[in-house]
C-alpha atoms as an extended CHARMM CRD file, in Angstrom:
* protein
*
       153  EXT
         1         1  UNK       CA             80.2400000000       41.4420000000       71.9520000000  PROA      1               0.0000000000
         2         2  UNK       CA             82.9820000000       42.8220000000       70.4830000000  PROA      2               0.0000000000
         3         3  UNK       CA             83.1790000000       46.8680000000       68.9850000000  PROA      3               0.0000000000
         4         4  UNK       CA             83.9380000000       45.5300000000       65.2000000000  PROA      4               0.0000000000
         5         5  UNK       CA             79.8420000000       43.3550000000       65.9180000000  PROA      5               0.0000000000
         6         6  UNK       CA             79.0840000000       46.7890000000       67.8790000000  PROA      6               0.0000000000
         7         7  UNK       CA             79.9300000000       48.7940000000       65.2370000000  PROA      7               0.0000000000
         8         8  UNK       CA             78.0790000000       47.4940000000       62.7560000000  PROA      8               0.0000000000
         9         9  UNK       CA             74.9610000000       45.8340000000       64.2450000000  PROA      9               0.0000000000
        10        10  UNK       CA             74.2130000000       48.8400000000       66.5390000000  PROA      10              0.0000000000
        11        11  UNK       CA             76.1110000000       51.5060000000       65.7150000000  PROA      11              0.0000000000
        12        12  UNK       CA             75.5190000000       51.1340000000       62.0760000000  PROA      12              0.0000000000
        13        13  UNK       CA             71.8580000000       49.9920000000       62.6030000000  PROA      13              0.0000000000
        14        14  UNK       CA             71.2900000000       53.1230000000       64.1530000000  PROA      14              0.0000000000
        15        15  UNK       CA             72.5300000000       55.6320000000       62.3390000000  PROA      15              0.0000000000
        16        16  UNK       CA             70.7380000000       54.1230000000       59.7310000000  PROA      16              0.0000000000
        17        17  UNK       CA             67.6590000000       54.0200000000       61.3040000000  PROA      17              0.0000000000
        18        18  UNK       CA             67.6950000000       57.1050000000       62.1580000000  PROA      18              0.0000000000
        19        19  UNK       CA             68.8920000000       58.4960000000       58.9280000000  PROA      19              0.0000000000
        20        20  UNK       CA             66.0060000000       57.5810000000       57.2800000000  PROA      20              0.0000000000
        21        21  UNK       CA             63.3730000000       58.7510000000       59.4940000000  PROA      21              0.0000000000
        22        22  UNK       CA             64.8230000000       62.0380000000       59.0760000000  PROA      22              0.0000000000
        23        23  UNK       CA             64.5140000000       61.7640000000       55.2180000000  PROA      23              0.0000000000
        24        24  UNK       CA             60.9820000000       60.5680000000       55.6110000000  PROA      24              0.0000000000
        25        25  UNK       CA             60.1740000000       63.2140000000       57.8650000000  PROA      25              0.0000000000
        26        26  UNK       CA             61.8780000000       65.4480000000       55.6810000000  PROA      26              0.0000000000
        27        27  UNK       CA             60.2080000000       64.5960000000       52.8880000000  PROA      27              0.0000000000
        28        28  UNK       CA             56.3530000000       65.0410000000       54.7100000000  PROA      28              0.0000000000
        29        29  UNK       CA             57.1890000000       67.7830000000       56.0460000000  PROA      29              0.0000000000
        30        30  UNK       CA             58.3360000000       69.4720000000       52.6070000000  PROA      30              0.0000000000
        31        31  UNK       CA             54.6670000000       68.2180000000       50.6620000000  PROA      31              0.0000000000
        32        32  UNK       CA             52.7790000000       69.7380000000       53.7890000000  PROA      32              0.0000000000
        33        33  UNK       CA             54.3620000000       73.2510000000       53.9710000000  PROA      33              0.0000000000
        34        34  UNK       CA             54.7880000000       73.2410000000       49.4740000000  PROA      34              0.0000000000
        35        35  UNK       CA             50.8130000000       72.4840000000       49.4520000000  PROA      35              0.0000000000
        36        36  UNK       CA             49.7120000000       75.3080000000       52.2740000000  PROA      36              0.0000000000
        37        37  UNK       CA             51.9480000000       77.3940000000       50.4190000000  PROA      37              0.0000000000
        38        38  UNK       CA             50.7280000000       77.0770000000       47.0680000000  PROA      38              0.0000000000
        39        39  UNK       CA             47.2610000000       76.9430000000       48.3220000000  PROA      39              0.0000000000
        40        40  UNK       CA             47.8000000000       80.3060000000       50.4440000000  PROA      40              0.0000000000
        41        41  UNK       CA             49.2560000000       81.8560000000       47.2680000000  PROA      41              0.0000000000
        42        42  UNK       CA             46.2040000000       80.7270000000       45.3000000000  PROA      42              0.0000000000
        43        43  UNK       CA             43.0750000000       81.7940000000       47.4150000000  PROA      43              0.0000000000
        44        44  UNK       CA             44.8080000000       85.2690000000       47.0960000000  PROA      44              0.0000000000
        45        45  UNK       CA             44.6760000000       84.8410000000       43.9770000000  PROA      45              0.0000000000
        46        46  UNK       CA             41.7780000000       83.3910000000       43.2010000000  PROA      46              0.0000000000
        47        47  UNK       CA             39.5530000000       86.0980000000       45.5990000000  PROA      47              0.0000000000
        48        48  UNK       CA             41.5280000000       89.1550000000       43.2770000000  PROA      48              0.0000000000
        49        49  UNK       CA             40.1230000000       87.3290000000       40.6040000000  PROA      49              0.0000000000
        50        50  UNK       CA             36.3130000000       86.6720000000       42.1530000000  PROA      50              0.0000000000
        51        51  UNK       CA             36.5100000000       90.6200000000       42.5810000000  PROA      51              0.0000000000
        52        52  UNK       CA             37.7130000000       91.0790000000       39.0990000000  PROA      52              0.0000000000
        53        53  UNK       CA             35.3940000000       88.7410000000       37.3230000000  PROA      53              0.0000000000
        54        54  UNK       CA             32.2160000000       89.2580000000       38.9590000000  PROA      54              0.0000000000
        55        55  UNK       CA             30.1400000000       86.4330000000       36.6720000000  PROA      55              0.0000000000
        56        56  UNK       CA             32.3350000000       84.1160000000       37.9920000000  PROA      56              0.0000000000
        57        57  UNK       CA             31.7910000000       85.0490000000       41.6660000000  PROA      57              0.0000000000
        58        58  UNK       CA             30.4580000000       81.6970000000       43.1720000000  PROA      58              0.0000000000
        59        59  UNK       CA             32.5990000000       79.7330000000       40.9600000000  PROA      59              0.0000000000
        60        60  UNK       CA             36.0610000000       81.6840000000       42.5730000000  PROA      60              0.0000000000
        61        61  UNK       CA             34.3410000000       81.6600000000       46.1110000000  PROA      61              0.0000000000
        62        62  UNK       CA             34.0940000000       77.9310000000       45.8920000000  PROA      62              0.0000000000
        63        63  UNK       CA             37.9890000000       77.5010000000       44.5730000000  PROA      63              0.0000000000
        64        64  UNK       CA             39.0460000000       80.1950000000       47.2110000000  PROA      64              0.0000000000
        65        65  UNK       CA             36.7750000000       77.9080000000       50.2260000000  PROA      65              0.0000000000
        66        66  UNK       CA             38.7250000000       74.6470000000       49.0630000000  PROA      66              0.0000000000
        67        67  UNK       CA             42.1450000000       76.2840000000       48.6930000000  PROA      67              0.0000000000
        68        68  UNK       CA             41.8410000000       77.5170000000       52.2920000000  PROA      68              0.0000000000
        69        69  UNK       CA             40.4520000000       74.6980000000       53.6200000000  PROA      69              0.0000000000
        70        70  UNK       CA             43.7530000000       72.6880000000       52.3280000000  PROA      70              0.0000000000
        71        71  UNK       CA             45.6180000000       75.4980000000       54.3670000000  PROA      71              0.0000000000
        72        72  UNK       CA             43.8920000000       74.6940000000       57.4260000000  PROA      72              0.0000000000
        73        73  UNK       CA             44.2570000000       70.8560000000       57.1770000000  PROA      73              0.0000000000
        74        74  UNK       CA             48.2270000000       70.9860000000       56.1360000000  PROA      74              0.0000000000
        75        75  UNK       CA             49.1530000000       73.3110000000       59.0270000000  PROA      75              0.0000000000
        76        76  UNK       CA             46.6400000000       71.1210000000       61.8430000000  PROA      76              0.0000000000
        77        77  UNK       CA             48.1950000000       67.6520000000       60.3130000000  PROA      77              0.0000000000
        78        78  UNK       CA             51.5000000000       69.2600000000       60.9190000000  PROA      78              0.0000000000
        79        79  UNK       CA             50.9140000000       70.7660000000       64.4580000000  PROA      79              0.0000000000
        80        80  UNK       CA             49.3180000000       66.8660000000       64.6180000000  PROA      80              0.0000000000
        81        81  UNK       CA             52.1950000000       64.4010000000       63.7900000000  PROA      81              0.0000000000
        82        82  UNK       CA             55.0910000000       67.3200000000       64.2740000000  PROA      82              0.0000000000
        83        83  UNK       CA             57.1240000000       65.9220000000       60.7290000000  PROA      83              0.0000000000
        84        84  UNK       CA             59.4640000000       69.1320000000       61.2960000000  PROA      84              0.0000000000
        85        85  UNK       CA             59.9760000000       68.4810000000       64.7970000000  PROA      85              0.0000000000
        86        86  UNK       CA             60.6680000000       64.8660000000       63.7430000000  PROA      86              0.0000000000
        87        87  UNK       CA             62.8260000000       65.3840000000       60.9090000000  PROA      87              0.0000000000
        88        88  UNK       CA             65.0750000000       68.0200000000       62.9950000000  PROA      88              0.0000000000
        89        89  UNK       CA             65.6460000000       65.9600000000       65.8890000000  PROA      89              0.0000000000
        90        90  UNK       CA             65.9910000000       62.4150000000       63.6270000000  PROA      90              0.0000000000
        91        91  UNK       CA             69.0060000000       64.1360000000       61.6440000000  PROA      91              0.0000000000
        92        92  UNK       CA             70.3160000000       65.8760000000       65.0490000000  PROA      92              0.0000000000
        93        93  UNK       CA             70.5710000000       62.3950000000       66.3350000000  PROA      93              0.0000000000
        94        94  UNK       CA             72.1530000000       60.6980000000       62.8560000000  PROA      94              0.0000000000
        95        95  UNK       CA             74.4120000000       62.9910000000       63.0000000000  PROA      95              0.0000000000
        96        96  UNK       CA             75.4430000000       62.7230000000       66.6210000000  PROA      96              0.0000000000
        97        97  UNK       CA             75.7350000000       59.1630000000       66.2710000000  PROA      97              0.0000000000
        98        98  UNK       CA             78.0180000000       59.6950000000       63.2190000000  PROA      98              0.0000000000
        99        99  UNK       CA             79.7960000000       62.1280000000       64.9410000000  PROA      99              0.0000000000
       100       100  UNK       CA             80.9990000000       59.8580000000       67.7010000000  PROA      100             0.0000000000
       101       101  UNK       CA             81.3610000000       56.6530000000       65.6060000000  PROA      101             0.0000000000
       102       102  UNK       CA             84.1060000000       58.9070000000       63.7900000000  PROA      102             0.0000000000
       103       103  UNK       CA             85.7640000000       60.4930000000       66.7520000000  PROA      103             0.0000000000
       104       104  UNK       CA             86.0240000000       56.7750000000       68.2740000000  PROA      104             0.0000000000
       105       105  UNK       CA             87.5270000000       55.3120000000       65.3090000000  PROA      105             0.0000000000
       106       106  UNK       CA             89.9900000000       58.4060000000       64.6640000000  PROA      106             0.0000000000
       107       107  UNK       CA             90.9580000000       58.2490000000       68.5180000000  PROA      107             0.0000000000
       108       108  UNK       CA             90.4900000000       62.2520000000       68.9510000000  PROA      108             0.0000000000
       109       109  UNK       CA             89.0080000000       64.3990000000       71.3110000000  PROA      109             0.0000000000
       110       110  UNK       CA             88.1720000000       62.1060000000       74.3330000000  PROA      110             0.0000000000
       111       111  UNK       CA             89.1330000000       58.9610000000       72.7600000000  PROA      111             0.0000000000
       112       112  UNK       CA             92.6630000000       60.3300000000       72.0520000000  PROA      112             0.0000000000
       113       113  UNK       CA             94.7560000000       59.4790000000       75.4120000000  PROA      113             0.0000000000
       114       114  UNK       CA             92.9140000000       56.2440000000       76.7500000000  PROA      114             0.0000000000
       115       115  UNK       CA             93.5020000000       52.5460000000       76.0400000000  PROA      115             0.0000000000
       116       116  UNK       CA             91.2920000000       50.3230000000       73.9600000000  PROA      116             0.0000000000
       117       117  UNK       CA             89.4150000000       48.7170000000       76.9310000000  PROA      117             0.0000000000
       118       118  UNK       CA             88.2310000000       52.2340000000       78.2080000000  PROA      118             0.0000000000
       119       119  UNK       CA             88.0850000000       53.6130000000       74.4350000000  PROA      119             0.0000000000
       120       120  UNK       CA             85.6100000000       50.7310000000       73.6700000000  PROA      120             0.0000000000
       121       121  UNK       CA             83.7110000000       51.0760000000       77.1210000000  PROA      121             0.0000000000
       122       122  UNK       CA             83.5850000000       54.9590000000       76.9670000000  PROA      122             0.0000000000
       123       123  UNK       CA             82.5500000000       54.6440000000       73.2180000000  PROA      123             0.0000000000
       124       124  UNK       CA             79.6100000000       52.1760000000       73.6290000000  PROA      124             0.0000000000
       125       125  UNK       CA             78.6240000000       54.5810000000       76.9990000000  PROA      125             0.0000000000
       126       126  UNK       CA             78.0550000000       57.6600000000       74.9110000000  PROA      126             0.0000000000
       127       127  UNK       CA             76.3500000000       55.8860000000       71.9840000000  PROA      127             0.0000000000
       128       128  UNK       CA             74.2230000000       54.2100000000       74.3550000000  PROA      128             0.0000000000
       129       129  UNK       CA             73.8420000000       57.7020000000       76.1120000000  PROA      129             0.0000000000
       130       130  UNK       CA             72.8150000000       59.5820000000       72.4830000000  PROA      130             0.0000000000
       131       131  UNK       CA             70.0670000000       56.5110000000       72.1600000000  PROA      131             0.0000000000
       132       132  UNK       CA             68.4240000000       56.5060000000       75.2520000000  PROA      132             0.0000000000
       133       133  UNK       CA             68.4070000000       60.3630000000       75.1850000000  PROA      133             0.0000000000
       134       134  UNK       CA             66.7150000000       59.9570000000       71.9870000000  PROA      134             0.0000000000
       135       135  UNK       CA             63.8020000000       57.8710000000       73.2250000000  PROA      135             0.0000000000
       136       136  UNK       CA             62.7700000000       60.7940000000       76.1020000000  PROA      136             0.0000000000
       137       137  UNK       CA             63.0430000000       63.4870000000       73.6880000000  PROA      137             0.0000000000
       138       138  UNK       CA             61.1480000000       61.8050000000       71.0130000000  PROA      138             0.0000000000
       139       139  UNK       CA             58.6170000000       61.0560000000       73.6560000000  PROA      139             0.0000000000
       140       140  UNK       CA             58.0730000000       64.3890000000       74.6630000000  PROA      140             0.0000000000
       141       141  UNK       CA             57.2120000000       65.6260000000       71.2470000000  PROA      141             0.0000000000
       142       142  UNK       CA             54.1170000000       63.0750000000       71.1770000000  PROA      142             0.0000000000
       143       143  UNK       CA             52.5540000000       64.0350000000       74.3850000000  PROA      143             0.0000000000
       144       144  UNK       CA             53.6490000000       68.7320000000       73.7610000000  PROA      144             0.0000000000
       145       145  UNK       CA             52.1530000000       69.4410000000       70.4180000000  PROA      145             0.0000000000
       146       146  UNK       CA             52.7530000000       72.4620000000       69.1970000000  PROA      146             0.0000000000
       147       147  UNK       CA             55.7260000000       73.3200000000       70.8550000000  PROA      147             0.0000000000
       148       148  UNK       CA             58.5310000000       74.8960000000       69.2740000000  PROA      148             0.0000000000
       149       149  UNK       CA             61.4590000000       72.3680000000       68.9040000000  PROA      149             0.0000000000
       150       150  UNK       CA             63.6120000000       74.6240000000       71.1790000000  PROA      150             0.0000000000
       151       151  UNK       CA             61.1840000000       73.9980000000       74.2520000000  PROA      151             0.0000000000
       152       152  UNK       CA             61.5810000000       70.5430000000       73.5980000000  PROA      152             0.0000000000
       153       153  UNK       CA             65.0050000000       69.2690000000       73.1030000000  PROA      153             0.0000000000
């Protein structure tokens, strides 16, 4: 295979791929913690108002059960699927991926005093490297939820 077919069927691919499981994960992850939020803020609110206006007591206690209850479920599905942890290490990756593609094709930093057989072969190494890096760390945040990111990566 030659790097120009590398380049874009795996290189490309990848960042791709990659790229938009971060967005997605992003994007989960941003609806989970906007809904506990507003939620949280809202059960406050809606117990200062039970207190306030005592003829609507049950009415407010009922609201305030359902708003927390949403609080409860966002934060468990999150601890559950990890779309933070995801989302960080899916860019981290993208962007490492990027980050080499352009260092190889700018011959700089370690691609900047070798020829083009060990340029290519060092190049396809540590994209190859990045990938299969990827698949242990993304592994390890499916069998340690609720670890902090840090612990994992």
């Amino acid at each position: 295979m030659d790097i120009e077919t590398y380049l874009t069927e795996r290189v490309d691919n990848q960042i791709e791929y990659f790229d938009s499981k971060a967005i997605r994960n992003q994007k989960i992850y941003k609806r989970l913690k906007g809904t506990a939020i507003f939620s949280n803020v809202f059960t406050t609110l809606t117990i200062a108002l039970a207190l306030t206006f005592i003829s609507h007591l049950k009415f407010m206690g009922i609201a305030a059960l359902i708003l927390s209850t949403i609080v409860l479920a966002t934060y468990q599905i999150e601890e559950f699927y990890n779309f933070g942890a995801k989302w960080e290490k899916f860019r981290l990756v993208a962007e490492r991926i990027k980050s080499e593609k352009y260092l190889f094709l700018s011959s700089v930093g370690r691609y900047a005093s070798i020829d083009t057989g060990e340029k290519e072969r060092v190049f396809i190494e540590a994209i190859e490297g990045i990938i299969q890096g990827t698949d242990m760390s993304y592994f390890s945040l499916m069998i340690e939820p609720g670890k902090g990111i840090e612990k994992r990566l």
